[in-house]
N, C-alpha and C positions, 0 to 999 in steps of 0.2 A: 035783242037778247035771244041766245040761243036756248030750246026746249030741250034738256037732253031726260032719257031716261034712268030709272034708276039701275038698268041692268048694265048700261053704259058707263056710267062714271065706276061700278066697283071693280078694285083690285080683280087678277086673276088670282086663285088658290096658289095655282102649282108654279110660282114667281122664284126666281132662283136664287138660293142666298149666296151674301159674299162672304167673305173673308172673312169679315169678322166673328163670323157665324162658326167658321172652321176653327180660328184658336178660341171659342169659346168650349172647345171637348176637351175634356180632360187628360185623355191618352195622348194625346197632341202636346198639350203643356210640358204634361211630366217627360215626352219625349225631348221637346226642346229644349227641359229646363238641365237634362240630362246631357245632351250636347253643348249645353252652353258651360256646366261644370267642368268637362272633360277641355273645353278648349281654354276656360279661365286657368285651371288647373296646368296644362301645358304651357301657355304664355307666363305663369309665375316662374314655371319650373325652368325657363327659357332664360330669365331675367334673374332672378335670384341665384339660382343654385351653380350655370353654366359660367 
């Protein structure tokens, strides 16, 4: 068995987040959720109206 210390097994602080960390902001949401209307919005307009 190996002896390790306690300084050894903990996390580093400054560990880089991922993804999911970035659409959890809110400006980011409301950005995509805003491209995503504009593109639902054109794909109706494409299909129903043309």
């Amino acid at each position: 068995m190996l002896d390790t210390k306690q300084s050894e097994a903990a996390l580093p602080d400054d560990e880089p987040r991922g993804c999911l960390f970035a659409l959890s902001q809110p400006p980011l949401m409301i950005f995509l959720a805003v491209i995503g209307c504009l593109l639902l919005m054109a794909a109706l307009h494409d299909l129903l109206w043309l």
